[in-house]
N, C-alpha and C positions, 0 to 999 in steps of 0.2 A: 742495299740490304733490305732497307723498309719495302720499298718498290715489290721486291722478292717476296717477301711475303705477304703484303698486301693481294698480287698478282695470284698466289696460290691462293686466298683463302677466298678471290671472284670468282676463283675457278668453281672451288668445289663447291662455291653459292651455288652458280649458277648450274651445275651439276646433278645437285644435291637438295634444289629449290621446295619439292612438294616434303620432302622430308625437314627440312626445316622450318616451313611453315606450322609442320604436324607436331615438331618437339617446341614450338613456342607457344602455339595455342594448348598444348600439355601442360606445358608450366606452371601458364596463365592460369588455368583452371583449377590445378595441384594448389598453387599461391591462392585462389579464393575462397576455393572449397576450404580450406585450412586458417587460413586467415582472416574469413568474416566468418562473426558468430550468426545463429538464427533469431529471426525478430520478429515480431509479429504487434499488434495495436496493445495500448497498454486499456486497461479497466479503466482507469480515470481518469483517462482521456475527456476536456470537455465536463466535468464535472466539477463543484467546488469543493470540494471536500481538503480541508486543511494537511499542507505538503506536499500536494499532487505537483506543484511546480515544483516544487523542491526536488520532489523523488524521478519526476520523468517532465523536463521541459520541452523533449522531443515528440514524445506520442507513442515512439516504439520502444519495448522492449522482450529484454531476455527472459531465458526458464528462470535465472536468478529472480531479478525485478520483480517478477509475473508471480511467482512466490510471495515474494514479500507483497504488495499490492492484496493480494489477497487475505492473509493473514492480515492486513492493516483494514478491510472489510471487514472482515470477522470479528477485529476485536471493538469496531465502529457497532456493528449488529448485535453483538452481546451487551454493550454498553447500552443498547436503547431497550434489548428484553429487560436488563434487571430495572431501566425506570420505569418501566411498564408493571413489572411487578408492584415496585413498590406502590406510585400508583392504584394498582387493586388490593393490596394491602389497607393503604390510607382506606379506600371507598368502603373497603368491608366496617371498618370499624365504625365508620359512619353509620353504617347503616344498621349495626347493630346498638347502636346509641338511640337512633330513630327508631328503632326495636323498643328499646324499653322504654319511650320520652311515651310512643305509643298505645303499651300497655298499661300505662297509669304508672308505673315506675317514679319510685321518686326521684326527682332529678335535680341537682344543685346547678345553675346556670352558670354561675362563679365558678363552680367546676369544668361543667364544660367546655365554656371558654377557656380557662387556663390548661385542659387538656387538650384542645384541638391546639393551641399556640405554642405548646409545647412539643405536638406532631409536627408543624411546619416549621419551628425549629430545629428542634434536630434534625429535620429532614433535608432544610434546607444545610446545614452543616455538613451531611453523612453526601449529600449531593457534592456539594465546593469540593470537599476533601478530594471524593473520587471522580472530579471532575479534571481536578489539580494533579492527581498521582497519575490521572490519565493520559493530559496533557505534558506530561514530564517523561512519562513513558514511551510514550510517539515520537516526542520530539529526539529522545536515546537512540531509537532505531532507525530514526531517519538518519540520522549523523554516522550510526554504524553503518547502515545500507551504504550511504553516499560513500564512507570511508573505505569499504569493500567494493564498492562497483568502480571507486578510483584506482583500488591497486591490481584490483583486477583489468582495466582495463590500457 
């Protein structure tokens, strides 16, 4: 009985050869095309930038990742305009203190000091803070990234 059909199904191999060659290379290709997704180099690839292992220890990824990745520059590049601003903040006010030290202005040095001490205090505070909320931030959506590109994957 096994013989039996084993016997038919060389036949119609061997029958039927270029044609089954054509629906297994179809398969194959149905099965990849469908079942890998598209990938291409990730941004932070090669860079230090805190997570990058975290986020893509391979090098490649997806439109997902590639998203995220980006938006995780953006909010890296927004964070270094607003020190930048501040920054030209602090300088301006410098410089209008040297403004009036210059015009003969009376000036309280004791002032001074304790105003400039009180700019790089709070500034250093208003720094930690959003430095901290930043760093809490990241690290949120790295763990959501990771937790979605697991279930996703």
């Amino acid at each position: 009985m096994i013989t039996k059909i084993w016997t038919t199904i060389k036949s119609f191999a061997k029958s039927n050869m270029f044609l089954l060659i054509m629906l297994t290379i179809g398969i194959a290709l149905l099965l990849w095309s469908f079942g890998c997704e598209s990938r291409t180099q990730s941004i932070l690839k090669g860079t230090n930038l805190e997570g990058a292992s975290l986020l893509n220890p391979k090098g490649t990824v997806n439109r997902q990742e590639l998203t995220a990745e980006l938006a995780y520059l953006t909010q890296i590049a927004e964070t270094r305009f607003a020190d930048l601003d501040r920054q030209d903040k602090l300088r301006e006010l410098l410089a209008s203190q040297a403004v009036v030290i210059a015009t003969g202005g009376a000036v309280n040095p004791a002032g001074v000091i304790s105003l400039l001490m009180g700019i790089m205090g709070i500034g250093a505070v208003i720094d930690n803070r959003k430095k901290q909320s930043l760093i809490t931030n990241q690290a949120l959506e790295l763990a959501s990234l990771q937790k979605s590109i697991a279930i996703n994957s």
